[in-house]
N, C-alpha and C positions, 0 to 999 in steps of 0.2 A: 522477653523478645517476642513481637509478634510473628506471626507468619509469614507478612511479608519483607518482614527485616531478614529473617531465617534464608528465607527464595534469594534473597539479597545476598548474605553470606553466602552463602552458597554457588552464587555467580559469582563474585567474584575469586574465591576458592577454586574455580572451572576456569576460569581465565587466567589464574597466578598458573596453576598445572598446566592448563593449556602451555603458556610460554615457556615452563621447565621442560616439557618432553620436546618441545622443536628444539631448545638446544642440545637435549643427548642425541635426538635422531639427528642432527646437524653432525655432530663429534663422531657417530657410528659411520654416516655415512663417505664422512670425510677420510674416514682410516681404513674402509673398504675398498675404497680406489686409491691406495697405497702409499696415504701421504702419514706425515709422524711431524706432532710438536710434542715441543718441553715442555709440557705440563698436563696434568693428570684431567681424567674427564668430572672428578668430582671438583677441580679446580673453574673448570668450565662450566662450573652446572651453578658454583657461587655466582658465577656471571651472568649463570641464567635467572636467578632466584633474585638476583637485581634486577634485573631486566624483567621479570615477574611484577616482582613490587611498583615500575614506573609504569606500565601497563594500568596496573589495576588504576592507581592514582589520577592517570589519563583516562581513563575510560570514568571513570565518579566525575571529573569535570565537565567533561564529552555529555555528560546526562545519559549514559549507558546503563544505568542502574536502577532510571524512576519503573514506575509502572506504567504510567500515560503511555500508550503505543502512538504510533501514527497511523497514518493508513496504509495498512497489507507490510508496514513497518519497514519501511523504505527508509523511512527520513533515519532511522535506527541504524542499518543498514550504509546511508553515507557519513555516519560520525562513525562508526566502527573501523570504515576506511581511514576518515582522518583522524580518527585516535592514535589509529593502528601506526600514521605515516609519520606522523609530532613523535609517541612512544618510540620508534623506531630510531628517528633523527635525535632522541635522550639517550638512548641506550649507547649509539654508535659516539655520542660527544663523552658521555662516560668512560665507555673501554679508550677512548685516544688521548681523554687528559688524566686519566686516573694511571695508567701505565700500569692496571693491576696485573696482567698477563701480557707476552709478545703475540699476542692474538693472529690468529688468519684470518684475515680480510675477507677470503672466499668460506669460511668456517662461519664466520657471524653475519655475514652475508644470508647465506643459507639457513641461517636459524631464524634469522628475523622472518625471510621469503616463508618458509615453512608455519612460521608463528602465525600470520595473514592464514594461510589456505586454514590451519588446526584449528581459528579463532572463528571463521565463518561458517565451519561444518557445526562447532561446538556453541556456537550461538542459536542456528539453525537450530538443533538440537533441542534446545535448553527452552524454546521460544514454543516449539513442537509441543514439548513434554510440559508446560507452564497452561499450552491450550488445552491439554488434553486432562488435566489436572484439575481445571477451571469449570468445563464441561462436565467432569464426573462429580461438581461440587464440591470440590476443595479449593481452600482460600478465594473463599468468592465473598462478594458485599453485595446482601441481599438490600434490592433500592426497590421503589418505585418513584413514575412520574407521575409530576401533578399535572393536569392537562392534556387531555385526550384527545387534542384537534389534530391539526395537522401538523402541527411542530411537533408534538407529544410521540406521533406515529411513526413521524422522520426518527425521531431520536432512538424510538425502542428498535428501530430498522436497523439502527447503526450499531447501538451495541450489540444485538443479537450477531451483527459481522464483524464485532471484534470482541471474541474471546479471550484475548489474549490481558484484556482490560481487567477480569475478574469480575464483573458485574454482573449479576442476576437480576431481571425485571419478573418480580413478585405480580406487580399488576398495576393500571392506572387508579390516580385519586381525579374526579373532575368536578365543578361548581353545577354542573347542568346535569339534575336529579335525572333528568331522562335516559342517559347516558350507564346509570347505574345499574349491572349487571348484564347487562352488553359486553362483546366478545370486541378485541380490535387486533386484525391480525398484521404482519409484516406486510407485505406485499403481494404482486401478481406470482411468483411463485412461492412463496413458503403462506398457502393463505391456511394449511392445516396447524399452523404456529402461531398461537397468539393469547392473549392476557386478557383478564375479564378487567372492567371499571369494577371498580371495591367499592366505591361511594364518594365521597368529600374532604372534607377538612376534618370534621370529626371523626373519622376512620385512622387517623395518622397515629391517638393515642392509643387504640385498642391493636394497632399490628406492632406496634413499638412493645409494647407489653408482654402481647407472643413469643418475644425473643426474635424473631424475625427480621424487622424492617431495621438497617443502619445505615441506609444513604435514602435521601429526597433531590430528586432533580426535578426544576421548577422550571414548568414548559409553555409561558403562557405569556408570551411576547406583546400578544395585544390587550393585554388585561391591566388594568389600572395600575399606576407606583403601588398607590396604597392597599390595592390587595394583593400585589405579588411579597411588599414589605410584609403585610398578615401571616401569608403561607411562613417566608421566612422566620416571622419568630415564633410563630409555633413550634416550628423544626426547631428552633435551640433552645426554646423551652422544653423538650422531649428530649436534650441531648440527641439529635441525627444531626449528621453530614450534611449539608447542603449546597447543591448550585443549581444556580441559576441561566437560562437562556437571555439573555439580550434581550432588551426590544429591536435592537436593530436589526435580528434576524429576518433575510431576506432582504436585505439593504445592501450593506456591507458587511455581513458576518465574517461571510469568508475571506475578506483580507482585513479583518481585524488586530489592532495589538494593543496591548494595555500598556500606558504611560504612566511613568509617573512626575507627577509636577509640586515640588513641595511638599512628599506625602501624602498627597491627593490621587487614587487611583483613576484614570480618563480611560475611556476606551475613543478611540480613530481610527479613520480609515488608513491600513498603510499602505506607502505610495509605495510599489514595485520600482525598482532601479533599473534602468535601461542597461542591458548588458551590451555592449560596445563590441565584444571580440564572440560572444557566444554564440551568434546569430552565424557567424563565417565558418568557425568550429564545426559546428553541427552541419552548416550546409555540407562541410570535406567531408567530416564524418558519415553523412547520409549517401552522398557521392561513394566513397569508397565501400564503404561495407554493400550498398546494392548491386554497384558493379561485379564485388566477388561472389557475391550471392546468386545473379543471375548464371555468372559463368561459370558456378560447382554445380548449379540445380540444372543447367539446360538438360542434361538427357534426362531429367523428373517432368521438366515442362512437355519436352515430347512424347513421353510415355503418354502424360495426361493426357497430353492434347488428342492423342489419339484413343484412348481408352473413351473421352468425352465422346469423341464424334461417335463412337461404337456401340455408347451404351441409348443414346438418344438423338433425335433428327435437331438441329441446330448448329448457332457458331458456336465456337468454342470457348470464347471470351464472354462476358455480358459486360455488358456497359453500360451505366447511369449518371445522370449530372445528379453532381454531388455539390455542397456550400464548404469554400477554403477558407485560406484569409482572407480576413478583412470583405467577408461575405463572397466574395467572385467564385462564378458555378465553374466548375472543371468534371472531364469526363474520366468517371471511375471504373477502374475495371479488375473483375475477379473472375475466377474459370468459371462457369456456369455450373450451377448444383440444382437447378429446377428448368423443368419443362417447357418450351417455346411458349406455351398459350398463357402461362404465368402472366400475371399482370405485373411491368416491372417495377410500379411504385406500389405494389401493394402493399398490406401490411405483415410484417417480418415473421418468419415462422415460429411459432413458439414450441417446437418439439420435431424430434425426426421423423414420427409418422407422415407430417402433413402429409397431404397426398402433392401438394406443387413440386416438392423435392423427390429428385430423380435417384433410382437404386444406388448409381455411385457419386451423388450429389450427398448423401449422407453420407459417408465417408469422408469426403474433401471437408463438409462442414464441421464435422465432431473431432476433424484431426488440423480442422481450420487451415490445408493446402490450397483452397479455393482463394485466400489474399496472395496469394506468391505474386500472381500481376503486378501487385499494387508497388512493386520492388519498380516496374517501370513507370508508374506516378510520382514515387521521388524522384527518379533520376530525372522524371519532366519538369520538378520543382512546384507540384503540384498537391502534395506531399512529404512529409518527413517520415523519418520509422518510428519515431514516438511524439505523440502529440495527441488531442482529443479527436475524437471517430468523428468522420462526415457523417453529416445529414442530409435527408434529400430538402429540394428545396419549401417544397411544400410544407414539412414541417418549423425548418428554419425561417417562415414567413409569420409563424405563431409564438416566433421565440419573446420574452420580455429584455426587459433592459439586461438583467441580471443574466441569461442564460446566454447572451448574443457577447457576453465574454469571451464564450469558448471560441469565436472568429476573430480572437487578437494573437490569437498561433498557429501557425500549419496546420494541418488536420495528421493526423500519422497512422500507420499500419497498426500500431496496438498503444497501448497506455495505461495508466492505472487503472481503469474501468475494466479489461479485458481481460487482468487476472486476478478482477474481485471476483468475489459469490456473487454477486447481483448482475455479472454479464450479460444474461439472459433477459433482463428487461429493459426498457427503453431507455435509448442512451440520457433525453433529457429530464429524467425522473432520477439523475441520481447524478447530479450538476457538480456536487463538490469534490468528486473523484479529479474530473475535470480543471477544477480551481485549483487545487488543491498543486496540482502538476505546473499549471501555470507560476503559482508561485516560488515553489521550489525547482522549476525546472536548470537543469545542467547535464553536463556530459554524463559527470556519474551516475544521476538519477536515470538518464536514457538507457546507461549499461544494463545497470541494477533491472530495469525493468525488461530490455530484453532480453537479461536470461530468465528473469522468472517467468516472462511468456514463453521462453522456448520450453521452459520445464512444466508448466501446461499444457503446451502442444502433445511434449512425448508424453503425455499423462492420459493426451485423450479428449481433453475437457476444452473443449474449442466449443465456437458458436453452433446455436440451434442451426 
């Protein structure tokens, strides 16, 4: 058994337990508030240990058990839900045609309800503990990419922000000898993290040999069939793992899917499905949660509002035309966290020092209270609470085909971008975040992500 068959057992082992203790804490605390059936709690607990087993079985289908994460593991995150809802709807057709106990209704009720909250902390958990395990170099696949341009760079960006994958980048392999012993680091902020070029093609046998190198990911989209076919069978002549980038990357990657025709593997573009009722959903949905939101926070608005005008000479709101859907400018507004002379299309502060940003202008920013306005750009329809960030117009005048996606949905108060690592730098340097939402957008991905923005707000970790 490898390692991550073990990590495998093992989750699913945390999940069978998981659902055996919601149903004893279900039977404790049904007997605490003074009720009584005929039948024993280790009777209850066989029903739990079934209800265990169709869990597990649901969740292996669900794809709950590969290792491929999503991003920031959302997508993870809404089959857990509808695992959790199919398992649930098995469990409850079981206890009613199997007649195996006179069950209470409000008994298994509550053990399912408990089984959800004990299943999301204990995945939480396990997801935690998997990153943290990864990072200190256990069960990790040490790789390197071939190809150190700009796809290569994209790619090492991306696994370094998901840990969760187990993947180690050793360093780059590239065809352009120049390149060789050169440094290539993440991005504008992690630029002290980064991997040297090793050399070329001929470097693949000598790290293979090391004991080292077991995965090859091939990053060289504009590089001929027949030399990306080379790379590849080098890699299987060495025995390593290998894949591959697309040519079509930068085309249609991001709404890619693989077909199959006859055994024939295609990749196409896929067509997104017009959702017909989701678009009305989300509008009520938007509507209601800001209207409550404005009328729990008002005495926070007036505090601010007044602390704003205290701490420095100006209005209290700032305002900017910003790019919505389907490109049309609307005016955005956040409490003001910088100085009147501020230039207001300047470019975005990259840390709290700046001198533009005002003493309690840092504050609002790092606990990110300076969007609460933006609670009345939805309600103007101008806005959603989750969607891809506006941009000013000037840079949305530079966008390409590919990046002018993001104005085929509202713009929204936060989104997957805003509780990745990579917040902190420009929003259209990291486009698939964006995509990524677009495609799987829904109600539940909308939840999903605002609590995991609220749980970075109370963390602290809001924008520069």
């Amino acid at each position: 058994m490898n390692k991550w068959s073990l990590i495998n057992f093992m989750r699913s082992v945390a999940d069978f337990c998981v659902v055996l203790l919601s149903f004893a804490l279900s039977y404790y605390l049904y007997f605490k508030n003074g009720h009584s059936v005929p039948y024993s709690v280790w009777e209850f607990l066989i029903l739990g240990a079934i209800a265990g087993l169709i869990f597990v079985i649901v969740f292996h289908s669900a794809r709950l058990y590969e290792r491929e994460t999503s991003l920031l593991n959302v997508v993870e995150t809404q089959r857990l839900f509808l695992g959790w809802v199919f398992g649930a709807l098995l469990v409850q057709g079981v206890s009613f045609y199997s007649r195996f106990l006179d069950l209470s209704r409000l008994m298994l009720t509550d053990a399912l309800l408990i089984s959800f909250l004990l299943l999301l902390i204990e995945r939480s958990i396990f997801y935690r503990i998997s990153i943290a395990l990864h990072l200190r170099g256990r069960a990790i696949r040490p790789a390197v990419i071939f190809g150190a341009g700009v796809v290569g760079k994209h790619l090492f960006k991306r696994i370094y922000h998901s840990p969760a994958l187990g993947l180690y980048v050793l360093g780059f392999l590239d065809d352009d000898e120049k390149l060789w012993g050169s440094e290539v680091h993440i991005g504008e902020l992690l630029k002290r993290r980064s991997c040297k070029v090793l050399g070329g093609l001929n470097s693949l046998k000598e790290l293979r040999d090391s004991g080292e190198l077991k995965e090859v990911f091939v990053a060289m989209p504009t590089a001929s069939y027949a030399r990306n076919l080379e790379v590849v069978e080098a890699c299987k002549r060495l025995e390593l793992a290998v894949t591959v980038v697309p040519p079509t990357y930068g085309q249609f990657l991001h709404s890619l899917e693989v077909r199959d025709i006859g055994g024939i593997p295609v990749l196409r573009e896929k067509s997104l499905q017009r959702r017909i009722f989701y678009p009305v959903f989300k509008r009520i949905f938007d509507l209601i949660i800001s209207v409550i939101a404005i009328l729990l926070l008002s005495p926070l608005f007036m505090l601010l509002a007044v602390l704003i005008r205290l701490d420095s000479e100006g209005p209290i709101l700032f305002r900017q035309k910003r790019i919505g859907l389907n490109g049309e400018e609307f005016d955005f507004f956040k409490f003001r966290s910088m100085y009147v002379t501020a230039n207001p299309y300047g470019l975005t502060p990259q840390g709290l020092s700046d001198p533009r940003i005002t003493k309690l202008g840092r504050f609002l920013r790092r606990s990110s209270l300076d969007e609460l306005p933006q609670f009345f750009n939805v309600i103007r329809g101008d806005m959603s609470l989750v969607g891809p960030r506006p941009e000013m117009p000037f840079i949305v005048s530079t966008y390409n085909e590919e990046q002018r996606e993001r104005l085929k949905v509202k713009p929204g108060i936060t989104g997957v971008w805003q509780i990745s690592a990579v917040r902190g730098e420009a929003i259209h340097a990291n486009l698939e975040y964006d995509l990524f939402y677009i495609e799987h957008q829904s109600l539940l991905l909308d939840i999903i992500i605002m609590v995991k923005t609220l749980a970075t707000a109370i963390r602290g970790i809001g924008a520069f």
